[in-house]
C-alpha positions as CSV (number, residue, x, y, z in Angstrom):
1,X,12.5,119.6,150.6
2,X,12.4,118.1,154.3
3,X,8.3,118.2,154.3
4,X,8.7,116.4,150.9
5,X,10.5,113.9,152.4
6,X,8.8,113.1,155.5
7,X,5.3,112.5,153.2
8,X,7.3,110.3,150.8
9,X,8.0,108.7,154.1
10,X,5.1,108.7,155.5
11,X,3.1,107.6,152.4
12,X,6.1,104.5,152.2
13,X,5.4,103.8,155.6
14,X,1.8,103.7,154.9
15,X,2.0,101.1,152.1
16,X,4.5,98.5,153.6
17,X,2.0,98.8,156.4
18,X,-1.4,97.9,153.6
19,X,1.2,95.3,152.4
20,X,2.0,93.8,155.6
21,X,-2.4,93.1,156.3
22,X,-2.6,92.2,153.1
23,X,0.0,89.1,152.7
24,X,-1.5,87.7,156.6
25,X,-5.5,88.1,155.2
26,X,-5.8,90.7,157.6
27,X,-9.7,91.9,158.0
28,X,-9.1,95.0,158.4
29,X,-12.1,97.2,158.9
30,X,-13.7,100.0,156.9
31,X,-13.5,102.4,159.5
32,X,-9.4,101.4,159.8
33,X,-9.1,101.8,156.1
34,X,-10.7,105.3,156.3
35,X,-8.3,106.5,158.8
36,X,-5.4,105.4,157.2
37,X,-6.9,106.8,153.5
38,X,-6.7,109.8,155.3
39,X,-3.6,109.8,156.5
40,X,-2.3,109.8,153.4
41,X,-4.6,112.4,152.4
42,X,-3.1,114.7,155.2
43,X,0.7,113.7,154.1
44,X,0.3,113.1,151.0
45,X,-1.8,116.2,149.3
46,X,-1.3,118.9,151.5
47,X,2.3,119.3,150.7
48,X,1.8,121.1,147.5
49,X,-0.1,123.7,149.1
50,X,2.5,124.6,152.3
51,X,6.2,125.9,151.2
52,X,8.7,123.2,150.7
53,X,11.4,125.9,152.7
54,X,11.8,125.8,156.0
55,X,9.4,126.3,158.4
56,X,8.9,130.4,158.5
57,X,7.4,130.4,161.5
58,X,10.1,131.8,163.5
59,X,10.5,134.6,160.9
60,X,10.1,138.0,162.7
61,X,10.9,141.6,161.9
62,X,14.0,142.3,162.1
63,X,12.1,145.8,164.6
64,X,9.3,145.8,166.5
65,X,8.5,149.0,165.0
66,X,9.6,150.2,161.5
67,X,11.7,153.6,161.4
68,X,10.4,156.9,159.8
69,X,11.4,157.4,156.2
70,X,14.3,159.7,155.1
71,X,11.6,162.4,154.3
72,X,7.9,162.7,154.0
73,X,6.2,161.0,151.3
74,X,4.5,164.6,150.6
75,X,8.0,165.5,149.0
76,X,7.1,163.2,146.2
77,X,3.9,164.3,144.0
78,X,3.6,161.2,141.6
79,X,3.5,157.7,143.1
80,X,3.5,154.2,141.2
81,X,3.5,150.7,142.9
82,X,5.2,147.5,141.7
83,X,3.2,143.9,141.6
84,X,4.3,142.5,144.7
85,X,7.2,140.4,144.0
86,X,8.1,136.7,145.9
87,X,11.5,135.6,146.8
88,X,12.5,131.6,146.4
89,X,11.6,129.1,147.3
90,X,8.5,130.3,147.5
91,X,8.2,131.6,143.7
92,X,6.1,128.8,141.9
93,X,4.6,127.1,145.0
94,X,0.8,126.2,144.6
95,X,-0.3,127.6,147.9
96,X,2.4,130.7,147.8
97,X,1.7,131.4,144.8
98,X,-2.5,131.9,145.5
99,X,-1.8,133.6,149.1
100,X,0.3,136.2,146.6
101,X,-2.6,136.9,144.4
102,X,-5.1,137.1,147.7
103,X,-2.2,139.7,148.9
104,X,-2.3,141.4,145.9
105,X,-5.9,141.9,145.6
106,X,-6.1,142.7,149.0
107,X,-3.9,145.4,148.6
108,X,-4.7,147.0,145.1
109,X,-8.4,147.3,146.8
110,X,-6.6,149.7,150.0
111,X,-3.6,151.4,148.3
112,X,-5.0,152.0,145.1
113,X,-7.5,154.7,146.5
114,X,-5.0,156.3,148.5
115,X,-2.3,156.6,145.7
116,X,-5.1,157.9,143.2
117,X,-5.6,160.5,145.6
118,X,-2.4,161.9,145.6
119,X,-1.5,161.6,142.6
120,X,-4.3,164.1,141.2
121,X,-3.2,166.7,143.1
122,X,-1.5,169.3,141.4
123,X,2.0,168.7,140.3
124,X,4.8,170.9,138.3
125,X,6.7,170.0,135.5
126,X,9.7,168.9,138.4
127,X,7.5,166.6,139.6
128,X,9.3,163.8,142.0
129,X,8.5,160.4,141.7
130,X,8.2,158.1,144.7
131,X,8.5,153.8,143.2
132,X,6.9,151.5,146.2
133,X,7.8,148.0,145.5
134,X,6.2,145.2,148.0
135,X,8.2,141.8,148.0
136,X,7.1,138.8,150.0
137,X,10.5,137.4,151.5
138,X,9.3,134.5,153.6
139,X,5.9,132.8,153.5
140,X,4.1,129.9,154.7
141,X,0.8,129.5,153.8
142,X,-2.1,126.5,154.8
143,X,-4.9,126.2,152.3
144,X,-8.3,125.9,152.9
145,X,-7.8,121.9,151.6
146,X,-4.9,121.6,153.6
147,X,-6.0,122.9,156.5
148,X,-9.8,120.6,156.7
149,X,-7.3,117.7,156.2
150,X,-4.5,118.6,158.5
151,X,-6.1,121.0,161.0
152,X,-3.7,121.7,163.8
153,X,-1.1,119.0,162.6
154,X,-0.5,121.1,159.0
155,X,0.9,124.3,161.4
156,X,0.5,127.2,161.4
157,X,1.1,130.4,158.4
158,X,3.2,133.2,158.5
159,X,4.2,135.9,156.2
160,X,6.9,138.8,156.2
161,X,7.1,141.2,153.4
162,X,9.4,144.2,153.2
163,X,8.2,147.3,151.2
164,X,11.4,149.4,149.2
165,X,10.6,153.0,148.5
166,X,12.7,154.6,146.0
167,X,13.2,158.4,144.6
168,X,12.5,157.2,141.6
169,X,15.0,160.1,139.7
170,X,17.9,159.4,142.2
171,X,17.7,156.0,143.0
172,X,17.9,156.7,146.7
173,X,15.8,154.6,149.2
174,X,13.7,156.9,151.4
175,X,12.6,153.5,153.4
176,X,12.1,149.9,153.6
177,X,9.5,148.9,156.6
178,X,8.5,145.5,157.2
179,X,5.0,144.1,157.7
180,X,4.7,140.4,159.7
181,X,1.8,138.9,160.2
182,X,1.1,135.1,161.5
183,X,-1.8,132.7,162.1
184,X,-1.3,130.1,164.8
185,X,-2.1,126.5,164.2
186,X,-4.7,126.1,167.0
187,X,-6.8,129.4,165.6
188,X,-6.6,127.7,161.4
189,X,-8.0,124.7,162.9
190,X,-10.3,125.9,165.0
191,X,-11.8,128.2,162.4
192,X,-11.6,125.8,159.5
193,X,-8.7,127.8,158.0
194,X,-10.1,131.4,158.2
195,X,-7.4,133.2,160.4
196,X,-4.7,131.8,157.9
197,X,-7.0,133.4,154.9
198,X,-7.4,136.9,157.2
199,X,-3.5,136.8,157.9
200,X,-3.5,137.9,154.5
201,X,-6.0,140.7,154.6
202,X,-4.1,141.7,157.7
203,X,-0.6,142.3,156.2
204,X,-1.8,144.2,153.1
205,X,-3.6,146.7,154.8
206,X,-0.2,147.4,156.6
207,X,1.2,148.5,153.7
208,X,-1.5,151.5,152.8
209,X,-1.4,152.2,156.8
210,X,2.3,152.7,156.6
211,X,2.6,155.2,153.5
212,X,-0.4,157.2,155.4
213,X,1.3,157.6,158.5
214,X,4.4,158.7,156.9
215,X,2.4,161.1,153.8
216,X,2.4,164.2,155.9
217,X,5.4,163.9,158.4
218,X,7.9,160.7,159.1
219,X,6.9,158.8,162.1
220,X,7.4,155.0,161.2
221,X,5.1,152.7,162.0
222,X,4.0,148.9,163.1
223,X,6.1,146.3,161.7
224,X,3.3,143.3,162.6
């Protein structure tokens, strides 16, 4: 809501200044309109692909490391994982909503191998059931578009998910790591917008990296 209003601002702003040349015959020059077109362009259209939340990039893991699960994940012999799921106010958002699907892609192409795996190995008819369910909880994410027309000035994109692992006969929660990952504003500008699109590669391949780590004994692992 507070980006919102600061580009209706600015946008206003932008106007009474157009109507303030106008009404004293101002000559303004093309190259002046152009920068001001601009402007606008910057305030005006990136908004809809940036959350309208709060800024997230002060979101951190709550640990700098994630703790082991309650048990290895070799106790289970069947495992299924959830689409990945997105809290409010992110839910909906143009941008959020295509950094999701880039996650989710990202992370079907790494996890899917590794749960195929396991799950053809041999199982018996008390077979336990381990239910992996990624949710992104806070997310900021700078298009391509926004980022050519904002560079530095759109900020920079950040993204922490947490990752609920569930017996899936008894309900209990074996673990629920977090994976943070963040692109700084200098580093989007300065590649055009690719370390915002690699953020996202980055923080699904934690995922498959953590459920690895922890298959054969609990150890934990990174948490960005």
């Amino acid at each position: 809501w507070g980006h919102g209003l600061i580009n209706l601002l600015s946008l206003a702003n932008l106007a009474h200044y157009f109507a303030q040349t106008q009404s004293r015959g101002s000559n303004m020059t093309h190259t002046g309109k152009n920068a001001l077109l601009a402007l606008a362009l910057i305030f005006g259209f990136t908004g809809s692909a940036i959350a309208a939340g709060s800024v997230v990039d002060y979101v951190e893991p709550k640990n700098q490391s994630n703790p082991p699960p309650a048990m290895p994940l070799d106790a289970f012999q069947r495992f299924e994982i959830t689409p990945i799921a997105m809290d409010a106010p992110y839910a909906g958002q143009s941008g959020n909503e295509a950094a999701k699907t880039s996650i989710q892609a990202n992370l079907d192409l790494r996890v899917q191998p590794v749960l195929a795996d396991w799950n053809a190995k041999p199982a018996g008819a008390d077979a336990k059931t381990l239910k992996i369910e990624p949710t992104i909880r806070h997310i900021r994410f700078i298009s391509g578009g926004a980022r050519f027309w904002g560079g530095a000035w759109a900020g920079g994109s950040a993204v922490l998910m947490t990752v609920k692992l569930t017996d899936a006969s008894t309900g209990q929660v074996i673990a629920e790591p977090e994976v943070y990952q963040h692109a700084n504003k200098m580093g989007g500008a300065g590649s055009l917008g690719a370390t915002d699109k690699a953020m996202l590669v980055s923080v699904s391949s934690m995922i498959p990296d953590y459920l690895q780590k922890n298959y054969g004994a609990p150890g934990g692992g990174a948490s960005s």
